[in-house]
N, C-alpha and C positions, 0 to 999 in steps of 0.2 A: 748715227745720231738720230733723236726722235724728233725731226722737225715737225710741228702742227697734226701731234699727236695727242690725242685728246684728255682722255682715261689714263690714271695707274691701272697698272695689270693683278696689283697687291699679290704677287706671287702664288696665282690660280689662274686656271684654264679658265675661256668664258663660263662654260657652264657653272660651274664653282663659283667665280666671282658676279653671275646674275642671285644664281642660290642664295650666295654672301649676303645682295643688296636685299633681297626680296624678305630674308629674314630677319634682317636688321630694321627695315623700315615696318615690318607689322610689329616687331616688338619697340619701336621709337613711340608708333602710332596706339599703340596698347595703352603703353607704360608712359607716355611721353618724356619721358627721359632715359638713356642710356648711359652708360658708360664703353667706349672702345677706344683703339689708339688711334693716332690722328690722324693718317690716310684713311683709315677706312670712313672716319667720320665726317671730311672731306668728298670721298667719291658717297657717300650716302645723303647729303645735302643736298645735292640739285635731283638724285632721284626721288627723294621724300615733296619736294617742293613742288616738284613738277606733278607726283600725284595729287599733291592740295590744291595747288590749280587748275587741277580738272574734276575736282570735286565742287573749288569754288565757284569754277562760272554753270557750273549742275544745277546746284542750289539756287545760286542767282537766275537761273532760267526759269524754275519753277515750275515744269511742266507742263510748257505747250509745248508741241510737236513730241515731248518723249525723252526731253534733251535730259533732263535727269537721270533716265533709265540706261541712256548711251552713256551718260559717261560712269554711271556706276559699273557698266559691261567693261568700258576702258582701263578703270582702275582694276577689276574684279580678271583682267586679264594679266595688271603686274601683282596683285595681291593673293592668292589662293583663300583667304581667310575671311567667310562672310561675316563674322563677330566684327574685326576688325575696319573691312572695310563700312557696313552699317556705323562705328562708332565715329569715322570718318565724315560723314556725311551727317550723320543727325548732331553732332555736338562741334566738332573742330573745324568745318566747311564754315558754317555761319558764323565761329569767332572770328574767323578772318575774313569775312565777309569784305569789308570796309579797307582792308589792307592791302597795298598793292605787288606784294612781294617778302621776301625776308624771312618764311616761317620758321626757319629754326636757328638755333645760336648756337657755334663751337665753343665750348671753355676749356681750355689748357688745365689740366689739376697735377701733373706730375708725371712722374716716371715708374713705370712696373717694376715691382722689386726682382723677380726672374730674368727679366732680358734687356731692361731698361728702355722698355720701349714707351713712347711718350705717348700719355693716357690723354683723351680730353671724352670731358661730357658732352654728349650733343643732345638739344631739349629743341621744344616747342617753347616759340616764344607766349608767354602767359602761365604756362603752368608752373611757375615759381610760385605762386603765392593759390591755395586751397583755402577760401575760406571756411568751410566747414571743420578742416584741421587745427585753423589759426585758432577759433572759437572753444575748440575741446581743449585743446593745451592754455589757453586764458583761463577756463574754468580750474582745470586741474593744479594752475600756479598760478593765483592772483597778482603775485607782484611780479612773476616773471614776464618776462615780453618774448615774443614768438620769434624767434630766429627765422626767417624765411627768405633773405636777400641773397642773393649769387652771392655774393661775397663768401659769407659766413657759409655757405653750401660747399663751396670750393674749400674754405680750408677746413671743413670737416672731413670732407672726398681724402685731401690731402691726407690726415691724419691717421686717417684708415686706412690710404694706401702705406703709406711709412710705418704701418702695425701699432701705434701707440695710440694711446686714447688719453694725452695730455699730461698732465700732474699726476692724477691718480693712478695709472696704472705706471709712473714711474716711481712713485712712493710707496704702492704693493709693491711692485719689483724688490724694492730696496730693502723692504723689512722681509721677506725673504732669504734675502741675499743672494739675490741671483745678479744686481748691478756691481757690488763691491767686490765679488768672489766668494764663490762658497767655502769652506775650511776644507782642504782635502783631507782624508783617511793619509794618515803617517804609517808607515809600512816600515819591518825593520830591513833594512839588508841582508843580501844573501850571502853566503857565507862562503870564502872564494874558496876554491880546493874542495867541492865535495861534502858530502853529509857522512 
């Protein structure tokens, strides 16, 4: 039994499974949103978290004594990537400034069609909503209104995952005929006894 054992092992050696987190959280921290299945998205929440928090109380030091500079060395020791951690500190530290915990959110969207393994998005919390995005797509459709709520994200995620893209790619389907059955080639029989 694994009494007050801490970590899944997600079926890899440490090495592998520090590799796993270390690449998952500069592409969380890039992209702020991912997609993986649900262990992994689980063991990468409290390592992603715990680097926000040592970016946040960085920034909130402000540098006296250097404290900024230590913990960018601290992060810049689980992150190899100075892009990422720089974007860490000058944009994502100071959102969460004011916050005392919680930076990211699991969402559940479904099952992989290969193995059935249970997907969830895991994001920063705030980057749902882009207002420079929100603004282009108002212009581009005046009466449309911007989809941007988890909600409507998830069952998009969804729909993506299950290969279909709603109505219309089921009504192509259909006038193809690839949902009702195509007409197969009739074929004569062969002829028993020989040619």
């Amino acid at each position: 039994m694994r009494h007050n054992l801490a970590h899944r092992k997600l079926g890899r050696v440490s090495e592998h499974r520090l590799a796993l987190l270390r690449n998952q959280a500069m592409a969380l921290l890039r992209h702020e949103r991912i997609e993986t299945t649900v262990p992994k998205a689980k063991e990468l929440r409290p390592f992603v978290e715990r680097l926000i928090t040592v970016a946040v109380r960085g920034v909130a030091a402000a540098e006296p004594a250097g404290k900024t500079l230590q913990a960018r060395r601290m992060v810049l020791a689980d992150l190899p990537d100075k892009d990422v951690v720089g974007k860490l500190f000058e944009t994502i530290a100071p959102r969460f400034a004011d916050r005392p915990g919680g930076y990211t959110r699991i969402l559940r969207v479904g099952f992989r069609r290969g193995d059935a393994a249970e997907i969830a998005q895991i994001e920063l919390v705030g980057s749902e909503y882009d207002p420079t995005t929100a603004e282009a797509k108002t212009e581009d459709k005046d009466d449309a209104k911007p989809r941007t709520g988890v909600g409507d994200r998830l069952k998009a995620t969804a729909r993506r995952l299950r290969g279909t893209k709603g109505d219309q790619a089921h009504a192509k389907a259909q006038t193809k005929g690839q949902t009702t059955g195509a007409a197969r080639k009739s074929t004569t029989p062969r002829k028993v006894g020989g040619s």
